[in-house]
C-alpha positions in Angstrom: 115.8 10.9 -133.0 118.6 12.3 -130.5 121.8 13.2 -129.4 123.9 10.4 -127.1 127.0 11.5 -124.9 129.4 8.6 -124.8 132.1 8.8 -122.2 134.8 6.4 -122.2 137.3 5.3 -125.6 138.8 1.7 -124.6 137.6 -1.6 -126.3 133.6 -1.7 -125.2 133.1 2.0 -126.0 134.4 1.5 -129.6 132.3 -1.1 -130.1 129.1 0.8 -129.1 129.9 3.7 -130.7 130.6 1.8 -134.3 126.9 0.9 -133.4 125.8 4.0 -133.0 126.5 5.0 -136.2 125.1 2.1 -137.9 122.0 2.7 -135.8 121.5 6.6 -137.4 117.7 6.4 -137.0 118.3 6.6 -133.6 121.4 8.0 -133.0 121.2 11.5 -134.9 124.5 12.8 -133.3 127.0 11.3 -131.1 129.7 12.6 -128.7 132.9 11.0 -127.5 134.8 11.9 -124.8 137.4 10.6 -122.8 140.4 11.5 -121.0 142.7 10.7 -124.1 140.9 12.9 -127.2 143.3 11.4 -129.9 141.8 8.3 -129.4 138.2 9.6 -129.8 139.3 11.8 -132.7 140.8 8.8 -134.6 137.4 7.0 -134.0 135.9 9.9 -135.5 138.0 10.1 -138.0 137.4 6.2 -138.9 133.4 6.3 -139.1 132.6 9.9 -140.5 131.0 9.5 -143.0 130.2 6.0 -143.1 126.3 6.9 -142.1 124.2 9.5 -141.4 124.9 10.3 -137.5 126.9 13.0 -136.5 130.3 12.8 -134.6 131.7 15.0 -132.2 135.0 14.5 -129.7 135.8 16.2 -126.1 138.3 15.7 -123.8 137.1 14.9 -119.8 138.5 13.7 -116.6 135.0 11.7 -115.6 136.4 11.7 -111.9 135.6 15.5 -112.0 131.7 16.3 -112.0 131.9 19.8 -112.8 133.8 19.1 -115.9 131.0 16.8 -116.7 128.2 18.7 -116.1 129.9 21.7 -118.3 129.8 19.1 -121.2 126.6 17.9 -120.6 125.6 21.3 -120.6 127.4 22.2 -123.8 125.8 19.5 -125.7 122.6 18.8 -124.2 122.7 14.8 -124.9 119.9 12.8 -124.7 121.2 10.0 -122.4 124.8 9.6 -121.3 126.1 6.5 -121.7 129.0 5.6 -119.6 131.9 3.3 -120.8 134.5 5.0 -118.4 135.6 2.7 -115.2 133.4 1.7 -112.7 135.1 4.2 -110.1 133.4 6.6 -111.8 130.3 5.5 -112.3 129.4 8.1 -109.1 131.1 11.0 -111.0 129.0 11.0 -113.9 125.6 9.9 -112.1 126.0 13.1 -110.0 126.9 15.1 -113.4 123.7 13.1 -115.1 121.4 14.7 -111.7 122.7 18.3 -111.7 122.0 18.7 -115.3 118.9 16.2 -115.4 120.0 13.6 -117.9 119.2 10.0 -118.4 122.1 7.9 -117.6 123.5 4.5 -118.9 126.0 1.6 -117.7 127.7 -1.1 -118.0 129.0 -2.1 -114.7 128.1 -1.0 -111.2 130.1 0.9 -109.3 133.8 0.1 -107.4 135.7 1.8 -105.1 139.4 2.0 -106.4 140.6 1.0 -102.8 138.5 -1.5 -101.6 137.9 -4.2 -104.8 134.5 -4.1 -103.9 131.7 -3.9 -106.5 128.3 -4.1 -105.6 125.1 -2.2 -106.2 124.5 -0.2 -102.9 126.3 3.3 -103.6 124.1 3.8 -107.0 121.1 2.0 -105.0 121.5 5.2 -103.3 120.5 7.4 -106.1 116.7 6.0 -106.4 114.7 8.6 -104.9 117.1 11.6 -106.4 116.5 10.6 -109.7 113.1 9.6 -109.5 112.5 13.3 -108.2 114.3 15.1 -110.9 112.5 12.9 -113.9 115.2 11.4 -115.4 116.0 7.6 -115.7 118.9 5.6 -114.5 119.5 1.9 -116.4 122.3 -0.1 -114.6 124.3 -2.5 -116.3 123.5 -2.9 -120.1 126.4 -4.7 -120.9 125.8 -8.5 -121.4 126.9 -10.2 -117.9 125.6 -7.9 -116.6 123.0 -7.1 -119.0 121.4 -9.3 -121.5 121.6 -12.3 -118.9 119.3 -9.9 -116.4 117.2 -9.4 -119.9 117.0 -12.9 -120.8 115.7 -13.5 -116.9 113.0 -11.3 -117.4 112.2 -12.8 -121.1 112.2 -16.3 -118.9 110.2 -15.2 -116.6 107.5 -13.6 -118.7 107.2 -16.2 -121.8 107.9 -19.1 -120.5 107.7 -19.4 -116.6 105.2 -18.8 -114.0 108.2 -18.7 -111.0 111.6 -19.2 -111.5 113.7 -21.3 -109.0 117.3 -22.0 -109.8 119.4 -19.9 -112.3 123.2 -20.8 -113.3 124.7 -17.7 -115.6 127.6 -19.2 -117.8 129.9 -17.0 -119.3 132.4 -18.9 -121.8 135.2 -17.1 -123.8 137.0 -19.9 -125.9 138.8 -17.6 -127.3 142.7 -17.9 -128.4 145.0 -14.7 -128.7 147.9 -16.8 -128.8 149.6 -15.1 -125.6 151.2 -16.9 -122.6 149.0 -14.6 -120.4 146.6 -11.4 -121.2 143.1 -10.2 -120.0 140.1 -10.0 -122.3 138.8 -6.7 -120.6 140.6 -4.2 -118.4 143.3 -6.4 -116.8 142.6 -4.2 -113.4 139.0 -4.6 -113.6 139.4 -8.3 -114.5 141.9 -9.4 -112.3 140.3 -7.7 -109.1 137.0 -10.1 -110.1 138.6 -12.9 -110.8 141.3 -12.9 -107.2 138.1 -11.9 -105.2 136.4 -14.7 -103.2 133.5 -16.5 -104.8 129.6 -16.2 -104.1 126.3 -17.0 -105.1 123.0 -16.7 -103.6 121.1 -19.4 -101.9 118.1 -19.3 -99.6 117.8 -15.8 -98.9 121.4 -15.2 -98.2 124.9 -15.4 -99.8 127.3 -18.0 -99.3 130.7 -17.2 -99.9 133.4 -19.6 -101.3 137.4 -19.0 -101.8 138.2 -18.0 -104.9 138.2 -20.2 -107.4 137.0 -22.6 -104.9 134.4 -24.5 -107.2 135.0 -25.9 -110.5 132.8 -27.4 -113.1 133.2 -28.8 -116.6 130.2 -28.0 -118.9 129.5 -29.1 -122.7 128.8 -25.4 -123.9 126.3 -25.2 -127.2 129.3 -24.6 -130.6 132.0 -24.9 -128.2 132.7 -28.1 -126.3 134.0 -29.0 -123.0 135.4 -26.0 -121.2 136.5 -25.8 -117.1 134.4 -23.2 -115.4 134.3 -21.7 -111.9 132.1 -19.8 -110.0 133.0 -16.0 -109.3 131.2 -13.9 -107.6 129.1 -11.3 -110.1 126.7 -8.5 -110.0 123.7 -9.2 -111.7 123.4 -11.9 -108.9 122.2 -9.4 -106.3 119.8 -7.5 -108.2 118.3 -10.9 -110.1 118.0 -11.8 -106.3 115.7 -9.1 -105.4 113.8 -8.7 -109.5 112.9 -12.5 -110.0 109.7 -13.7 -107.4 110.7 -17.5 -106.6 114.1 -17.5 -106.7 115.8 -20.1 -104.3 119.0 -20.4 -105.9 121.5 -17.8 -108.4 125.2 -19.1 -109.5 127.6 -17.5 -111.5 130.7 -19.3 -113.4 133.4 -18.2 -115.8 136.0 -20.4 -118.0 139.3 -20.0 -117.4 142.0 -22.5 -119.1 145.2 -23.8 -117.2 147.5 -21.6 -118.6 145.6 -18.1 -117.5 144.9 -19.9 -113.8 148.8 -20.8 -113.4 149.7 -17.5 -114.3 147.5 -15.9 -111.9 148.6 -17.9 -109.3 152.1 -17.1 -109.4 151.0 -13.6 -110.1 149.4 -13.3 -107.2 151.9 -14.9 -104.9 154.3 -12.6 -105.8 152.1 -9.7 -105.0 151.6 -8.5 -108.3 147.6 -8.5 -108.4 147.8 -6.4 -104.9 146.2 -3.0 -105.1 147.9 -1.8 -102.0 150.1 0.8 -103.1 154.1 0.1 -102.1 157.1 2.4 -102.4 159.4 2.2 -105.1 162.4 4.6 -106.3 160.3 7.5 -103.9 156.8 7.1 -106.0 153.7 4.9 -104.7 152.6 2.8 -107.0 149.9 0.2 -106.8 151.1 -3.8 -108.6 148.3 -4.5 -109.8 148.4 -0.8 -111.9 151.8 -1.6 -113.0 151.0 -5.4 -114.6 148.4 -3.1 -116.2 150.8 -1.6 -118.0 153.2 -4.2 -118.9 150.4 -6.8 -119.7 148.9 -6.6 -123.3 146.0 -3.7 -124.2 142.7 -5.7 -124.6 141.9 -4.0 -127.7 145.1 -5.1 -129.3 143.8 -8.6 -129.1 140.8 -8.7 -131.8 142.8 -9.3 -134.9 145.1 -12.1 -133.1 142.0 -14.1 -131.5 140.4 -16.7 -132.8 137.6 -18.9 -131.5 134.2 -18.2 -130.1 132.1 -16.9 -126.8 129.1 -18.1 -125.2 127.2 -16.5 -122.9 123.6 -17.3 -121.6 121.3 -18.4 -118.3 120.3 -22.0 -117.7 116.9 -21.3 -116.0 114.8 -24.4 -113.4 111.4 -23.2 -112.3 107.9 -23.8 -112.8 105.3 -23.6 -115.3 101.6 -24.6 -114.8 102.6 -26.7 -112.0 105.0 -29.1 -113.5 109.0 -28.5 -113.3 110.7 -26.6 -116.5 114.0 -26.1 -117.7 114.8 -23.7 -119.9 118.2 -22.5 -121.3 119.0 -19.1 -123.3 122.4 -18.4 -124.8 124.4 -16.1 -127.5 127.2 -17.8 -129.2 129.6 -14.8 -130.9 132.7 -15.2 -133.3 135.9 -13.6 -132.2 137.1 -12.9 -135.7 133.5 -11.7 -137.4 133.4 -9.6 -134.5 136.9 -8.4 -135.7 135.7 -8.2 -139.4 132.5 -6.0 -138.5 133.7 -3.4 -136.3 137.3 -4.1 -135.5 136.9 -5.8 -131.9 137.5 -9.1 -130.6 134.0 -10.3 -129.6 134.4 -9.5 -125.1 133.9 -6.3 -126.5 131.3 -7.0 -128.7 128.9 -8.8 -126.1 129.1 -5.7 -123.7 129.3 -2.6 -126.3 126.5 -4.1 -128.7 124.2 -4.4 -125.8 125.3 -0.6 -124.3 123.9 0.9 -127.6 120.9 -1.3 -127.1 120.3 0.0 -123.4 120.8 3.9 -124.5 118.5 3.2 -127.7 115.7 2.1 -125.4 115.9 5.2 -123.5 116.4 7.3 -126.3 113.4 6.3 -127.8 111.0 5.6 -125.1 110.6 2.6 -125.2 111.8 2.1 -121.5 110.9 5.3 -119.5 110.2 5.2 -115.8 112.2 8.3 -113.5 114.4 6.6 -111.1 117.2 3.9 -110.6 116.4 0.3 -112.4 118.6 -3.1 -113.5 118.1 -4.3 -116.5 115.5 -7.0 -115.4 113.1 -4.4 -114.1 111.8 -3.4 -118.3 110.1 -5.2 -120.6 112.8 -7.6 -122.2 110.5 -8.0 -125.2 112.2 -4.7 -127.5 115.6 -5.5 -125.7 115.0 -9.1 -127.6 114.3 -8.2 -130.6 117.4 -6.0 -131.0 120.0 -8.3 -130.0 118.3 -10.3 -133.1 119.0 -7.0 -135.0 122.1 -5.7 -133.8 124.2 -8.7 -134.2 123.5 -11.0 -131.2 121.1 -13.1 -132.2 119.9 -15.8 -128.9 119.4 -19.4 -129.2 117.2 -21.9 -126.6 117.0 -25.0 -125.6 114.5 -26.6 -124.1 116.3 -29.7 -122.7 119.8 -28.4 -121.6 122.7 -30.4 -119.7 122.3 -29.1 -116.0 125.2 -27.9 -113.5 125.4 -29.6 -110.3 
């Protein structure tokens, strides 16, 4: 069917790239590149042979465009599909224009300075790829992602307008550490330290972080703390679902993780200010990077389950509806399949999804889109397939 560039080779990219390959219809040939090439050749190394596709590695400093394009040129992909950092999100957009190529993410763009993630910058790029014929799909991950799929899903099947929508993201998960990040601890800890939002009447309402807590009976999992952050998919849901009067976002987060980030941060170790030290710059929150435990170590030590999924309020035929969709995933069948703890799992099973409905077609419209803006129906069907099968209820508890 066709050739997929993946850039990036942390926890989330190995993940999608084991999918790939099991996905060989699709995925005739594959490239990984990243920064590190022993860590995409030892990939390699792992799943040649264990299906049809094809492998191939490169090194690539995704901060530098004309590197990129030169790759992109070399291998003529498809769709690129980037699991790099959201810094460089720009980077490889720019390479995916000069060289018109369909492009893929995860998570929308940051600048490293500012801790700022929203989707404006790529925003930007509408018209510019829309002119050059080639498609841009922002964030096919699973928060967000699938929660922006499972909006459109609601909103198609089984609501005429949607009202109120509260995303829950629980990881019950147990690695048996004092204090370690599921995900890039830069990328996580920046998200979680930033004040809260959510969207309400047109506007956004900002809240301190951490500011609002609430204690939810999640589906195979029990009673769990969660708080509401502020998150991406918010602004875009905001603008993609008609009727919308109200969008939250909360996370769990246990006692133990919260402490430590407390003290953490008043010490000014989550501070990405750079300070001086021995005559080099270096930025804290970098540093605890490196002294903290690498996310993909964690997979065979964590036990436990996730659940993810969108409680949605709105009407149907007049009369008030609730409706609640949700993927429960096991930390240590995630482990067994492909080697990855399942934070992984939930964002890279969902990236293959994203660049295999590109690849085949199945969504094809030139410009910049979020997730919400396809038909969910195909998206659907292959979680189903590819190993994150969705459960509803039709009569869910409610947040307040």
């Amino acid at each position: 069917m066709g050739k997929c560039l993946i850039i990036g080779c942390g926890g989330v990219a190995s993940v999608a790239i084991h999918k790939c390959v099991q996905n060989s219809e699709v995925f005739d040939e594959i490239m990984i590149a990243s920064r590190t090439k022993s860590k995409c050749d030892a990939l390699k190394e792992k799943l040649d042979g264990t299906s049809s596709t094809k492998i191939r590695t490169a090194k690539v400093d995704a901060d530098n465009v004309d590197e990129l394009i030169a790759l992109i040129n070399d291998f003529k992909p498809d769709v690129v599909l980037n699991l790099a950092l959201p810094y460089q999100d720009l980077t490889i957009m720019d390479a995916c224009l000069a060289t018109k190529t369909n492009y893929v993410d995860t998570a929308n763009y940051e600048p490293e300075d500012t801790a700022k993630f929203e989707y404006k910058w790529q925003w930007e790029y509408r018209g510019r790829f829309k002119e050059a014929g080639i498609t841009a799909l922002l964030g096919s991950g699973f928060d967000p992602g699938v929660t922006g799929v499972f909006s459109a899903y609601a909103l198609k099947h089984e609501f005429d307008e949607i009202n109120y929508i509260d995303i829950l993201d629980c990881n019950a998960g147990d690695h048996g550490y004092p204090f370690a990040t599921n995900f890039n601890p830069e990328i996580n800890i920046r998200e979680v330290s930033a004040n809260g939002s959510y969207w309400e009447s047109g506007h956004w309402v900002e809240t301190k972080p951490m500011e609002i807590k609430r204690v939810y009976d999640f589906p195979e999992i029990g009673k769990r703390d969660m708080y509401l952050l502020h998150h991406e998919e918010i602004e875009s849901l905001a603008l993609n679902i008609p009727g919308i009067k109200r969008i939250r976002f909360f996370m769990t987060f246990g006692e133990s993780y919260l402490t430590h980030l407390r003290c953490l941060e008043d010490v000014g170790m989550t501070s990405i200010e750079p300070i001086e030290f021995e005559g080099k710059k270096i930025v804290p929150l970098q540093f605890l990077k490196a002294v903290l435990p690498d996310p993909a170590s964690l997979g065979p030590r964590t036990v436990g389950k996730t659940n993810i999924g969108c409680i949605f309020r709105g009407k149907k035929d007049g009369k008030d509806k609730t409706y609640y969709l949700y993927n429960v995933c096991d930390h240590q069948e995630c482990y067994r399949e492909v080697g990855s703890q399942a934070v992984s799992y939930t964002t890279g099973v969902p990236a293959m999804i994203g660049a295999m409905m590109i690849m085949t077609g199945k969504w094809n419209k030139p410009g910049v889109y979020n997730i919400e803006e396809f038909d969910p129906d195909p998206f659907m069907d292959a979680l189903n397939k590819w190993g994150l099968p969705w459960q509803e209820s039709r009569d869910p508890e409610l947040v307040d």
